[in-house]
PDB file of the backbone (N, CA, C, O) and the ligand in Angstrom, with CONECT records:
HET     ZN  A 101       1
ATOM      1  N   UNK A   1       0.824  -1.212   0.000  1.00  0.00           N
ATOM      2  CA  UNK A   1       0.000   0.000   0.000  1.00  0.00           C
ATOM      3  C   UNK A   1       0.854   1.257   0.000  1.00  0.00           C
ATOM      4  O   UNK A   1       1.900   1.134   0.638  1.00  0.00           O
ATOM      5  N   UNK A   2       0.655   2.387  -0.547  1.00  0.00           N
ATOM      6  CA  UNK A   2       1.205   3.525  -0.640  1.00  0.00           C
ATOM      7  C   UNK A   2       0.845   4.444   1.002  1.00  0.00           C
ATOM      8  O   UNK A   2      -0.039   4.347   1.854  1.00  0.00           O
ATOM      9  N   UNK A   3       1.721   5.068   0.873  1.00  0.00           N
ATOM     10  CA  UNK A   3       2.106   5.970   2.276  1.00  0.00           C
ATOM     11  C   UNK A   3       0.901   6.801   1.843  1.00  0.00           C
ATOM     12  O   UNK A   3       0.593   6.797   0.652  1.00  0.00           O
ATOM     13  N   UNK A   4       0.284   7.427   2.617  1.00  0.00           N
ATOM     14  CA  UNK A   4      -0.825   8.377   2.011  1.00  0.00           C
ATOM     15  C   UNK A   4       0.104   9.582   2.971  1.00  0.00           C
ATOM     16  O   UNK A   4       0.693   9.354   4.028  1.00  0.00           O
ATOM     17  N   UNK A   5       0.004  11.089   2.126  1.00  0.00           N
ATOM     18  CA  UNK A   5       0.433  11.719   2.775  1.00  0.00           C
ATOM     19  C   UNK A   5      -0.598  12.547   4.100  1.00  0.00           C
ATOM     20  O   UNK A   5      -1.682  13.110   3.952  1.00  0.00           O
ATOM     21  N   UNK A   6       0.390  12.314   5.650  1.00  0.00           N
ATOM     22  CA  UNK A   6      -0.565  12.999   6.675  1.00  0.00           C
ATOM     23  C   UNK A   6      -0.498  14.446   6.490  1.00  0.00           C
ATOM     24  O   UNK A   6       0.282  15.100   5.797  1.00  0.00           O
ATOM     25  N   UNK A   7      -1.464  14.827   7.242  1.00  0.00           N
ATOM     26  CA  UNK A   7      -1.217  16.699   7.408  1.00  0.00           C
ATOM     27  C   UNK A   7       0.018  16.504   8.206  1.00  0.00           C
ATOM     28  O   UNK A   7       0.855  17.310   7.798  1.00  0.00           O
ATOM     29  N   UNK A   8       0.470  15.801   9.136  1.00  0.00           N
ATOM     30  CA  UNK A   8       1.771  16.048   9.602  1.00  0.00           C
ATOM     31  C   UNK A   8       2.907  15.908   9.218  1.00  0.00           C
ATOM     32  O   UNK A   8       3.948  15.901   9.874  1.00  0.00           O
ATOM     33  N   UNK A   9       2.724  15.779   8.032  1.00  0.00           N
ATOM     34  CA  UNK A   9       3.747  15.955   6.995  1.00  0.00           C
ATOM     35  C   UNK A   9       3.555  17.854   6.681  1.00  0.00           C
ATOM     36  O   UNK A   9       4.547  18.303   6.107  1.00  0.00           O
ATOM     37  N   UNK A  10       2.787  18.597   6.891  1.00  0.00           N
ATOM     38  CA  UNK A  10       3.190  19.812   6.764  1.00  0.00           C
ATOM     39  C   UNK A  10       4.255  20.388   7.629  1.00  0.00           C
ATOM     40  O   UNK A  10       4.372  20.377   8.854  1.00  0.00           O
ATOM     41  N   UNK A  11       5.338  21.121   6.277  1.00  0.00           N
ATOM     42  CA  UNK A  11       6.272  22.244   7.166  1.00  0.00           C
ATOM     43  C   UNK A  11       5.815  23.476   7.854  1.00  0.00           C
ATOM     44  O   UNK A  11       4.893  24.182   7.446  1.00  0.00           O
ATOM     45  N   UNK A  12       6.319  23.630   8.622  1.00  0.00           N
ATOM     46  CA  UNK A  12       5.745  24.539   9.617  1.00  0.00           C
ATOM     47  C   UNK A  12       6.647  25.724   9.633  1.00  0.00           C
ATOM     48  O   UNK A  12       7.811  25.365   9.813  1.00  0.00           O
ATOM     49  N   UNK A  13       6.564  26.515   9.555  1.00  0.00           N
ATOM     50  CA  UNK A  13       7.799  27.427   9.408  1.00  0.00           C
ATOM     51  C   UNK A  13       7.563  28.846  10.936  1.00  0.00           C
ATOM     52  O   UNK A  13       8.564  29.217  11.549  1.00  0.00           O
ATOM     53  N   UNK A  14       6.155  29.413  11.283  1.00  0.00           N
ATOM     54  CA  UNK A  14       5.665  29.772  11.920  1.00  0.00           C
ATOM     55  C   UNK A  14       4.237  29.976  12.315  1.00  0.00           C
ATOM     56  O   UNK A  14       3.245  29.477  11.784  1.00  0.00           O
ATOM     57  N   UNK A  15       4.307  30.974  13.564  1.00  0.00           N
ATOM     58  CA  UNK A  15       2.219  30.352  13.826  1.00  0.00           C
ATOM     59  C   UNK A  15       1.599  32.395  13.539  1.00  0.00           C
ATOM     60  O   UNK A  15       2.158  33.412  13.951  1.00  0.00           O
ATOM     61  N   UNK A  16       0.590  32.290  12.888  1.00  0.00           N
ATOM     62  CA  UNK A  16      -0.025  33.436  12.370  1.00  0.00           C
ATOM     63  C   UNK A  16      -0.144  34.701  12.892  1.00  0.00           C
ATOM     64  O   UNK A  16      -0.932  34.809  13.832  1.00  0.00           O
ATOM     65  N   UNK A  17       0.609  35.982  12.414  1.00  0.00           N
ATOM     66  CA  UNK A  17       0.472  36.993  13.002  1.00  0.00           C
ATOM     67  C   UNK A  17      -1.042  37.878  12.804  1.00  0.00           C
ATOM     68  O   UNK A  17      -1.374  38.987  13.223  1.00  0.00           O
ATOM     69  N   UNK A  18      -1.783  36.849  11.967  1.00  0.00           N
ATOM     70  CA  UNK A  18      -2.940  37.927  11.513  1.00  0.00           C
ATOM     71  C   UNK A  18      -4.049  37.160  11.861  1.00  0.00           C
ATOM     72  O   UNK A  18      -5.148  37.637  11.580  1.00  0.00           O
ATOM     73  N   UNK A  19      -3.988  35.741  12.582  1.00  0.00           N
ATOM     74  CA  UNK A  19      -4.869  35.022  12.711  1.00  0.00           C
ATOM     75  C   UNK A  19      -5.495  34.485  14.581  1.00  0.00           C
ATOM     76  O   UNK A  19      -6.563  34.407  15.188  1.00  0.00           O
ATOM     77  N   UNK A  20      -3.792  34.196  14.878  1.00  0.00           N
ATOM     78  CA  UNK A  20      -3.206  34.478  15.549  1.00  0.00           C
ATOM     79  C   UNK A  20      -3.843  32.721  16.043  1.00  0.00           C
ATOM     80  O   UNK A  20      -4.383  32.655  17.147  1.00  0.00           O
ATOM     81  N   UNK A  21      -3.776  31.854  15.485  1.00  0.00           N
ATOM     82  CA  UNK A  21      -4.801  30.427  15.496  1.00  0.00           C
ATOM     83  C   UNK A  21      -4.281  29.532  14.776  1.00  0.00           C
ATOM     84  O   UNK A  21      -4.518  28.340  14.970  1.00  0.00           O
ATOM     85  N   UNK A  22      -3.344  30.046  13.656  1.00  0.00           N
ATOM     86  CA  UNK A  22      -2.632  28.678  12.989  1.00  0.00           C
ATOM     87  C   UNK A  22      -1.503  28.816  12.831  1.00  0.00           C
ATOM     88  O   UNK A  22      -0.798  29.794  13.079  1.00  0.00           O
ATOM     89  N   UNK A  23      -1.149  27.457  12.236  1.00  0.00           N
ATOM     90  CA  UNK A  23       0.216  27.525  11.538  1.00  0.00           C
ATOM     91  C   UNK A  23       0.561  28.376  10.002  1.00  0.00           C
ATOM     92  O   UNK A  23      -0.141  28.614   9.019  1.00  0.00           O
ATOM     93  N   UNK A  24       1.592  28.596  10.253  1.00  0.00           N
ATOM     94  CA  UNK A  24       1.587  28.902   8.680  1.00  0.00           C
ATOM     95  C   UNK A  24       2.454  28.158   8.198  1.00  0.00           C
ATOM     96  O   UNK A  24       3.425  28.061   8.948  1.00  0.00           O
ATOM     97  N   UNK A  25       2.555  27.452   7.058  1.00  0.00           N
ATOM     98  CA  UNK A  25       3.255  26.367   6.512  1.00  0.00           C
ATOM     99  C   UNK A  25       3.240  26.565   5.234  1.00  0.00           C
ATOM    100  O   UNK A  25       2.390  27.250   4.665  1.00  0.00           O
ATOM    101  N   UNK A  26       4.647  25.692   4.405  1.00  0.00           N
ATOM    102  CA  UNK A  26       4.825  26.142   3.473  1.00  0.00           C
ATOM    103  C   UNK A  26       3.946  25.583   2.326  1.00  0.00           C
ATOM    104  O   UNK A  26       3.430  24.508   2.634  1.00  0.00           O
ATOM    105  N   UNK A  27       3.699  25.942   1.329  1.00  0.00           N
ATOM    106  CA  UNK A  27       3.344  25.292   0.498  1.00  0.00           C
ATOM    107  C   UNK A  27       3.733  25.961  -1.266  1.00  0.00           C
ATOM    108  O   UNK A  27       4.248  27.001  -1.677  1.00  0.00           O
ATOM    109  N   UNK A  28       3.167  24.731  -1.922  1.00  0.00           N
ATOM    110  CA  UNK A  28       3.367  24.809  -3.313  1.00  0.00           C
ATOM    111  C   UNK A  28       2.289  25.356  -4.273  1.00  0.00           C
ATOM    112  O   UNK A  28       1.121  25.043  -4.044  1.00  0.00           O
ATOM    113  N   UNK A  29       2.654  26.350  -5.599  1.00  0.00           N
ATOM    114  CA  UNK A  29       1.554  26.801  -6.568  1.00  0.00           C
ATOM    115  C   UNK A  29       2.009  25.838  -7.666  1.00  0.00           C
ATOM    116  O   UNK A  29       3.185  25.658  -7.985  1.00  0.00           O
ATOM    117  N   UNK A  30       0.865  25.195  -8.248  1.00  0.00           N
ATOM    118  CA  UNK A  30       0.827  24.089  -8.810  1.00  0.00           C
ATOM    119  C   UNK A  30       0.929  24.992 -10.110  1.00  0.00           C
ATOM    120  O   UNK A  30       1.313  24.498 -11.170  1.00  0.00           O
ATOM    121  N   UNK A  31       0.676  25.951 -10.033  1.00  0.00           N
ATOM    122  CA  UNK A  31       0.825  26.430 -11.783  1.00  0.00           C
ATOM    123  C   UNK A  31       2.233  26.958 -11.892  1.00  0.00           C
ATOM    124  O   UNK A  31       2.965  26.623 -12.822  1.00  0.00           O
ATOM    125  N   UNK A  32       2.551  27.658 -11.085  1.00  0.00           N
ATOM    126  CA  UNK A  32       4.312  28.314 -11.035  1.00  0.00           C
ATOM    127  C   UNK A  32       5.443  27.145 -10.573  1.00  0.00           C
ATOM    128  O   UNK A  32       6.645  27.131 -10.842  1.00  0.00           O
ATOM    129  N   UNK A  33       4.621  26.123  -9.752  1.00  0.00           N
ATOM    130  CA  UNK A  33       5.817  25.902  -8.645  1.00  0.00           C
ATOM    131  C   UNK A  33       6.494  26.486  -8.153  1.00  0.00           C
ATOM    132  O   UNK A  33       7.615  25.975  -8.149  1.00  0.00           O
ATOM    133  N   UNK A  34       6.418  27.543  -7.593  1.00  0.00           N
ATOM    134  CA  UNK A  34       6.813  28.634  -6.720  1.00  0.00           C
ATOM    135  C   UNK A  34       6.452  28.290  -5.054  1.00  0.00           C
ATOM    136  O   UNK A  34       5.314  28.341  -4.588  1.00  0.00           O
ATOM    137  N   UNK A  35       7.438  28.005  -4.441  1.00  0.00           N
ATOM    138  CA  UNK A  35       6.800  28.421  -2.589  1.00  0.00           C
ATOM    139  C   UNK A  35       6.455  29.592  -2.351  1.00  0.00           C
ATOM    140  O   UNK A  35       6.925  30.662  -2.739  1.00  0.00           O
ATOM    141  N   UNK A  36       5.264  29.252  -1.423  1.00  0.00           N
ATOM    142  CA  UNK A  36       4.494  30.333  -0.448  1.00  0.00           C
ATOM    143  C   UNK A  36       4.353  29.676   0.668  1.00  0.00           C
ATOM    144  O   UNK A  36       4.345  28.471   0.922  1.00  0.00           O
ATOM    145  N   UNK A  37       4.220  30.815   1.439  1.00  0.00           N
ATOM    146  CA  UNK A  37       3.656  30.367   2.813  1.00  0.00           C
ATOM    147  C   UNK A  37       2.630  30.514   2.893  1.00  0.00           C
ATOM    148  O   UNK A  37       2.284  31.578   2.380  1.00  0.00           O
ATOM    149  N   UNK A  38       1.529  29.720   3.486  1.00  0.00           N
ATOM    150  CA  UNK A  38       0.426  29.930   3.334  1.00  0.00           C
ATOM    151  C   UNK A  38      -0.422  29.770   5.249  1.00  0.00           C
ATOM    152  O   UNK A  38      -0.184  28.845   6.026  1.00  0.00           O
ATOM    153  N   UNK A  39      -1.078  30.595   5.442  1.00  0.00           N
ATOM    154  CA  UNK A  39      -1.768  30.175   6.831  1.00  0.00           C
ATOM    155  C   UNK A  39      -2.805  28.982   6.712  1.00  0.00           C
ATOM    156  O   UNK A  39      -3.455  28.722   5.699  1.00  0.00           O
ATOM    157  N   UNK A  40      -2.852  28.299   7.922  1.00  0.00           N
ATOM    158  CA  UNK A  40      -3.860  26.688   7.664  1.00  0.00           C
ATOM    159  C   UNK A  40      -5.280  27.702   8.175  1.00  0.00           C
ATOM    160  O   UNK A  40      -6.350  27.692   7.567  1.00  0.00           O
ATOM    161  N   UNK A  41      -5.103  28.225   8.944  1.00  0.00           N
ATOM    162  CA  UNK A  41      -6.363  28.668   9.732  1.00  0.00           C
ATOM    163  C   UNK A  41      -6.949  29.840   8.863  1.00  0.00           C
ATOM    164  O   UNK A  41      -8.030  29.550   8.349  1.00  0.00           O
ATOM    165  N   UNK A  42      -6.313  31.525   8.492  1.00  0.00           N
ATOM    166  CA  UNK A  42      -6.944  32.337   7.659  1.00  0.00           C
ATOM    167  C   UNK A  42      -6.558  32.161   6.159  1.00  0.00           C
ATOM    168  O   UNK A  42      -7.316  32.603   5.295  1.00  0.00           O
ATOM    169  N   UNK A  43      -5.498  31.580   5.856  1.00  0.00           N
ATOM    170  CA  UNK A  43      -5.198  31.128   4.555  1.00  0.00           C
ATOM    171  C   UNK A  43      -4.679  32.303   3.922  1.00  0.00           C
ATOM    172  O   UNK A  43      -4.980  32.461   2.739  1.00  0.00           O
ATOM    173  N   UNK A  44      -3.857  33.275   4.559  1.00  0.00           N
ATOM    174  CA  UNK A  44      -3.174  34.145   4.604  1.00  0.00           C
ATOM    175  C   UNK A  44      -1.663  34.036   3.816  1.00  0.00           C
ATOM    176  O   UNK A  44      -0.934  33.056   3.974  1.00  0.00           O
ATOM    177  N   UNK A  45      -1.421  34.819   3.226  1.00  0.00           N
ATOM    178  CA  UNK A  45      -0.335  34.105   1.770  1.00  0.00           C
ATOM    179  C   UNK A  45       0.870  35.041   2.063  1.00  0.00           C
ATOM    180  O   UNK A  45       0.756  36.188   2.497  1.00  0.00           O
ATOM    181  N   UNK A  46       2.185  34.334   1.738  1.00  0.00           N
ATOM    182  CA  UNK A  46       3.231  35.199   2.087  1.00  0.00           C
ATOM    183  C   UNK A  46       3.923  34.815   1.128  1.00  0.00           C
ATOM    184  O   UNK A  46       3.569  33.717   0.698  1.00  0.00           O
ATOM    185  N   UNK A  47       4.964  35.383   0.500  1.00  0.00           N
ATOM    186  CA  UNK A  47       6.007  34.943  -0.998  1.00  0.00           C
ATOM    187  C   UNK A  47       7.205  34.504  -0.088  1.00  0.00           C
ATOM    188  O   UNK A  47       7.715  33.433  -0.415  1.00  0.00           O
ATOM    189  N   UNK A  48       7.635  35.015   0.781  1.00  0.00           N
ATOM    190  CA  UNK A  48       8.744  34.226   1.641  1.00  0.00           C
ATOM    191  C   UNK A  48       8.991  34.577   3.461  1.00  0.00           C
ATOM    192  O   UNK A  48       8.609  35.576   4.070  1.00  0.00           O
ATOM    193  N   UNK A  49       9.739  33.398   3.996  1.00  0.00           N
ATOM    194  CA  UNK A  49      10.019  33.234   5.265  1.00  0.00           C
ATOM    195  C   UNK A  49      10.328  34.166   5.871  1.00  0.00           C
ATOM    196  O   UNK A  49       9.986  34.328   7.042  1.00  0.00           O
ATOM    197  N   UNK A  50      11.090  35.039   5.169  1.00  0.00           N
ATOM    198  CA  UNK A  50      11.118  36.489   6.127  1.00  0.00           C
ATOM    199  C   UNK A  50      10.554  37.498   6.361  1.00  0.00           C
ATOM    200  O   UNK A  50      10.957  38.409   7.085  1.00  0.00           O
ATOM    201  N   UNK A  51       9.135  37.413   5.517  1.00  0.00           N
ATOM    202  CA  UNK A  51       8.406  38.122   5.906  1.00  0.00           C
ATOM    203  C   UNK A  51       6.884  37.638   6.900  1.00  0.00           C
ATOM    204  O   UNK A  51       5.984  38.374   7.307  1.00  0.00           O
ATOM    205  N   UNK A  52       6.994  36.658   7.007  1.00  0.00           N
ATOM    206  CA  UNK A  52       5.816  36.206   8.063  1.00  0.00           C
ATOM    207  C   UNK A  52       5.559  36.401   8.732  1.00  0.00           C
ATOM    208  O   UNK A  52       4.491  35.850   8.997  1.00  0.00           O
ATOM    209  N   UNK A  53       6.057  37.263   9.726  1.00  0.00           N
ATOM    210  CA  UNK A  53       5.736  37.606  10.900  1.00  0.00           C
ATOM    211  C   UNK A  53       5.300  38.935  10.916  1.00  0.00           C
ATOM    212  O   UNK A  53       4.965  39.363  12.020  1.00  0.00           O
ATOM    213  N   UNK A  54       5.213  39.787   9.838  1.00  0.00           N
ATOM    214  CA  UNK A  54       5.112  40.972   9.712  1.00  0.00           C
ATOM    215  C   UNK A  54       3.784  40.492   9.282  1.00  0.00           C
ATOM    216  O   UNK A  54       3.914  39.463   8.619  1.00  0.00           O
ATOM    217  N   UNK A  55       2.234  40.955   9.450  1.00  0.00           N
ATOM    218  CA  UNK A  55       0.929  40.606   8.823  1.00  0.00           C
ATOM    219  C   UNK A  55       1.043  41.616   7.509  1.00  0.00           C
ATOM    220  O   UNK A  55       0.480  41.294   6.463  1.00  0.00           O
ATOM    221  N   UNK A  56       1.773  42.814   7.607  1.00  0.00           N
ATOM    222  CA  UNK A  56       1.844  43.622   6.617  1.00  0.00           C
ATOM    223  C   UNK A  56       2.289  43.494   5.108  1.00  0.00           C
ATOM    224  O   UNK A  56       2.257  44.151   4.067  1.00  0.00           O
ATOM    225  N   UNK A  57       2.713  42.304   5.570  1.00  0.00           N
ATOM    226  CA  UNK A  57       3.901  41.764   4.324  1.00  0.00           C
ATOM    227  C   UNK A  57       2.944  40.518   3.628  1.00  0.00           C
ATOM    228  O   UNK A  57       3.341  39.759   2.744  1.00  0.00           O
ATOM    229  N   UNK A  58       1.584  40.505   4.255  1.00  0.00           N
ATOM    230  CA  UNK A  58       1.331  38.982   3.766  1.00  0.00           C
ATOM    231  C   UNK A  58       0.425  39.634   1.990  1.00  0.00           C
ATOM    232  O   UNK A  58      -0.073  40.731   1.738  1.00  0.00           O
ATOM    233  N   UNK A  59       0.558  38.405   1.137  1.00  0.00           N
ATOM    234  CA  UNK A  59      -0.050  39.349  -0.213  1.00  0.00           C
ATOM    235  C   UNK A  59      -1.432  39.693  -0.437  1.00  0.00           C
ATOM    236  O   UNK A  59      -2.197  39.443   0.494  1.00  0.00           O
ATOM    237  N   UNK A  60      -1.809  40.106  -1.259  1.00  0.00           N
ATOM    238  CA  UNK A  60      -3.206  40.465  -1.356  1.00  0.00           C
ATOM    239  C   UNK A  60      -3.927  39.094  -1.899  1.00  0.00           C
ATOM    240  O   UNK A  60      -3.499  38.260  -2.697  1.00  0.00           O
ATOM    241  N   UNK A  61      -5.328  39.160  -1.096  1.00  0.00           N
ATOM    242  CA  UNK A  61      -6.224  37.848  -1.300  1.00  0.00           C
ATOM    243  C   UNK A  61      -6.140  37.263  -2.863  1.00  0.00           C
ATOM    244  O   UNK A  61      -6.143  36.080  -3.203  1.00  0.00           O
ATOM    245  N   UNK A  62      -6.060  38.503  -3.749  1.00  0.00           N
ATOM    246  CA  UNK A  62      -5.918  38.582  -5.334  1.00  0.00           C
ATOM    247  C   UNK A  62      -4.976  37.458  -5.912  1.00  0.00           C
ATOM    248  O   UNK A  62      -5.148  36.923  -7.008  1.00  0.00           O
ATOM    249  N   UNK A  63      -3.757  37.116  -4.855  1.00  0.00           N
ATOM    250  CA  UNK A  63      -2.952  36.002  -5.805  1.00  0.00           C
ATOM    251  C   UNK A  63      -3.545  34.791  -4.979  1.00  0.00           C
ATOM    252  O   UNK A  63      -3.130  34.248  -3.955  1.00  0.00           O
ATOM    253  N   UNK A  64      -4.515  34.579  -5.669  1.00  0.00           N
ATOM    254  CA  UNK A  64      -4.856  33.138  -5.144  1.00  0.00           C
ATOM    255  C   UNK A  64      -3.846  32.170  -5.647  1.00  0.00           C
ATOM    256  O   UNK A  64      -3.023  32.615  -6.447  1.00  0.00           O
ATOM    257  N   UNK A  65      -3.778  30.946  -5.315  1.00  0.00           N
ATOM    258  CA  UNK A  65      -2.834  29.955  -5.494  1.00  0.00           C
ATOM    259  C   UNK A  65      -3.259  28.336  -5.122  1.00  0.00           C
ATOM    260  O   UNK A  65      -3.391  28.039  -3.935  1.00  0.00           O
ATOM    261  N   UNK A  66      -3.427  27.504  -5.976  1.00  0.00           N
ATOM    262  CA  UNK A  66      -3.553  26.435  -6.309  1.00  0.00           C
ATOM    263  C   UNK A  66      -2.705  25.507  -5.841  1.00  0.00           C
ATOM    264  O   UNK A  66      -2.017  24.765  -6.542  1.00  0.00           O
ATOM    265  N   UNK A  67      -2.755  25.545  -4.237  1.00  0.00           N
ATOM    266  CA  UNK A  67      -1.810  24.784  -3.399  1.00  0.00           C
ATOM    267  C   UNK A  67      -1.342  23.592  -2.972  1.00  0.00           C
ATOM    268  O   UNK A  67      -2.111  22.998  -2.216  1.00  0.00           O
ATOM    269  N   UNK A  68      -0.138  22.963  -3.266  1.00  0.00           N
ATOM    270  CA  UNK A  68      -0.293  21.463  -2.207  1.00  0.00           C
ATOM    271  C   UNK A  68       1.022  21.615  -1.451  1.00  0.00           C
ATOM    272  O   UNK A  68       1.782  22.569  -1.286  1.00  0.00           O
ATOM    273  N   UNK A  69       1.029  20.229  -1.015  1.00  0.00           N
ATOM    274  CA  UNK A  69       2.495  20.755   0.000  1.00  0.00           C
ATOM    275  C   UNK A  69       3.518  20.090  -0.561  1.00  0.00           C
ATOM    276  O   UNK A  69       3.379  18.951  -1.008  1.00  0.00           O
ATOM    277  N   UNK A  70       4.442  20.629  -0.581  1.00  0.00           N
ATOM    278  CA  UNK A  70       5.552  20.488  -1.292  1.00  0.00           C
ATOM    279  C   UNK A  70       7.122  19.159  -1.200  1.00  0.00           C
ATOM    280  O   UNK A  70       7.675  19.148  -0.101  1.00  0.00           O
ATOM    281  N   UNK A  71       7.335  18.808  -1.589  1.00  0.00           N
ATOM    282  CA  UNK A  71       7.785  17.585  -1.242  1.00  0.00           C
ATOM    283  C   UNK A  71       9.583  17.993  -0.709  1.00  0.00           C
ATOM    284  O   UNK A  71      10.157  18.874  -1.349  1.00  0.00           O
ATOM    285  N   UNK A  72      10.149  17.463   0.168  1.00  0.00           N
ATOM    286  CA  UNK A  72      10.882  18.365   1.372  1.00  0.00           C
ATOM    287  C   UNK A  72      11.957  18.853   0.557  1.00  0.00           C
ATOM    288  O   UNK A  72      12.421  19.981   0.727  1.00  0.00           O
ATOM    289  N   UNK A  73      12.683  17.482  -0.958  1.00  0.00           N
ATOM    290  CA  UNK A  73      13.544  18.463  -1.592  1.00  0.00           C
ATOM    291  C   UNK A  73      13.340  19.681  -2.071  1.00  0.00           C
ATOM    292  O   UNK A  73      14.219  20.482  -2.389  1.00  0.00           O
ATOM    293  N   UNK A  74      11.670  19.901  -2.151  1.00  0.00           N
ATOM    294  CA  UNK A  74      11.983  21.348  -3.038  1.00  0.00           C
ATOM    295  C   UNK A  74      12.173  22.481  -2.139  1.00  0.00           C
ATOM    296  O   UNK A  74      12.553  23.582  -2.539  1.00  0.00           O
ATOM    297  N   UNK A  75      11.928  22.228  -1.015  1.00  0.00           N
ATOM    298  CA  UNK A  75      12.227  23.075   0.217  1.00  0.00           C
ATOM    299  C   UNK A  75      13.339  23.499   0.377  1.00  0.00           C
ATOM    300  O   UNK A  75      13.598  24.671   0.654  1.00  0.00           O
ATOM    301  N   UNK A  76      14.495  22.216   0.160  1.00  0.00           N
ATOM    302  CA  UNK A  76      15.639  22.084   0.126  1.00  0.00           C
ATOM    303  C   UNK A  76      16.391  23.297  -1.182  1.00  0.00           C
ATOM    304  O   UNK A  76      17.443  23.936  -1.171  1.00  0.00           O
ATOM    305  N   UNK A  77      15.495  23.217  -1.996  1.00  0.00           N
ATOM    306  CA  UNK A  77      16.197  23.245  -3.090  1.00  0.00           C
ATOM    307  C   UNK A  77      15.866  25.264  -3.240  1.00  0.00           C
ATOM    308  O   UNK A  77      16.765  25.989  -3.669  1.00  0.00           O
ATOM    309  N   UNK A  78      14.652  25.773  -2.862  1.00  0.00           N
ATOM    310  CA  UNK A  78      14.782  27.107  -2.235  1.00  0.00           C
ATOM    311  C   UNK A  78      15.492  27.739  -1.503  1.00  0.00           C
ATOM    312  O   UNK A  78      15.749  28.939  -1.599  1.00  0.00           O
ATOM    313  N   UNK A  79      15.984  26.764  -0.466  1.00  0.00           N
ATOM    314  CA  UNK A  79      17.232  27.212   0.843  1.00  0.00           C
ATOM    315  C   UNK A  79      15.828  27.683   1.490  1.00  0.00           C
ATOM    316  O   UNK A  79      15.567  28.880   1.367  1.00  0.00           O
ATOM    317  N   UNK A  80      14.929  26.891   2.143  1.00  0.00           N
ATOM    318  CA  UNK A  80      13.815  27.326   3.392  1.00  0.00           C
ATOM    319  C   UNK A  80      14.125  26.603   4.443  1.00  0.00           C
ATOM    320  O   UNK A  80      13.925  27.028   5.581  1.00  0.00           O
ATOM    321  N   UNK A  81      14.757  25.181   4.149  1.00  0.00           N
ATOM    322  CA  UNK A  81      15.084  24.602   5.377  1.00  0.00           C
ATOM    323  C   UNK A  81      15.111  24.827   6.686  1.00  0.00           C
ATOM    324  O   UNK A  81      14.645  24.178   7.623  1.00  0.00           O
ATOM    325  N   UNK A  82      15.974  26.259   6.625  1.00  0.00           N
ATOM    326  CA  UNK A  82      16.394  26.207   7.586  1.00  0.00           C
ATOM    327  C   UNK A  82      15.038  27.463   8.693  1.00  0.00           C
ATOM    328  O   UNK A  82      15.105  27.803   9.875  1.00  0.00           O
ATOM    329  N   UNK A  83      14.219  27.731   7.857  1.00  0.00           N
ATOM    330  CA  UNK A  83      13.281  28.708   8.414  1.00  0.00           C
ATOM    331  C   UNK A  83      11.926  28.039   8.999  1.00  0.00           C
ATOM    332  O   UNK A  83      11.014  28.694   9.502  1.00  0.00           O
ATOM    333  N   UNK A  84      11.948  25.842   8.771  1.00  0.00           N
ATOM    334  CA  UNK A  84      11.365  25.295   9.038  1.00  0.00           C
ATOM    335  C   UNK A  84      11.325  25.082  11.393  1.00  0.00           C
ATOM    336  O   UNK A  84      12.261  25.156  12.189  1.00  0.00           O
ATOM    337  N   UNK A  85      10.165  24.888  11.581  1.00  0.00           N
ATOM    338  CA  UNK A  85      10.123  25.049  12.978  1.00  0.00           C
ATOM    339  C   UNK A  85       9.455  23.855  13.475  1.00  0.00           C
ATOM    340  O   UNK A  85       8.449  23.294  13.041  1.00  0.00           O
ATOM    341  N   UNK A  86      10.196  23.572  14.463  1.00  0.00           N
ATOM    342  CA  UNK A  86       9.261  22.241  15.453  1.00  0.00           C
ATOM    343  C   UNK A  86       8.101  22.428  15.620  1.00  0.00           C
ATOM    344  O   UNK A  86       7.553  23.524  15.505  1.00  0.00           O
ATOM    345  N   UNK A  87       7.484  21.234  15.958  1.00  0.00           N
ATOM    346  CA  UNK A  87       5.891  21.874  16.614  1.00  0.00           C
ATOM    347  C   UNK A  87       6.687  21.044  18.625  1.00  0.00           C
ATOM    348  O   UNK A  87       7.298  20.094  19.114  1.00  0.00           O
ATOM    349  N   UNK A  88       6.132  22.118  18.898  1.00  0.00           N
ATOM    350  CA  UNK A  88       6.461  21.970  20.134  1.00  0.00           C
ATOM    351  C   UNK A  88       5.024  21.464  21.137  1.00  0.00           C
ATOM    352  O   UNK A  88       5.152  21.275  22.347  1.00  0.00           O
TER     353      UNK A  88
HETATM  354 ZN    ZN A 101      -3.844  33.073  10.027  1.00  0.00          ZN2+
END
């Protein structure tokens, strides 16, 4: 049988400055393949890790994005690794 992927397989990178209720984790645009961060709880969109914590920085509802989660090399392969966070 195939591994089905869990939600705990989501990267976690930080927890929501605008939601203030979820994670925000990374994910993938299936049309660009581009990472975003995306919030689980307001679904709040960010283009990269250093700006997440700022709510100011997150993008406008307008770039919607056609998301899944991303498989860990491509994480790797952005250099996000290292902006990934435990769940404690
Ligand atoms: Zn949120």
């Amino acid at each position: 049988m195939d591994v089905l992927k869990e939600p705990e397989n989501e990267f976690k990178v930080g927890w929501c400055p605008i939601c203030n209720q979820g994670w925000q984790v990374i994910v993938k645009d299936t049309d660009t393949e581009k990472l975003f961060i995306m919030c689980e709880e307001c679904l709040s969109l960010w283009d990269h890790p250093l700006n997440i914590k700022m709510g100011k920085k997150a993008l406008d509802k307008n770039n919607w994005i056609d998301e899944v989660i991303p498989a860990y090399r491509e994480i790797e392969r952005a250099g996000w690794v290292r902006y990934l966070v435990e769940e404690v």
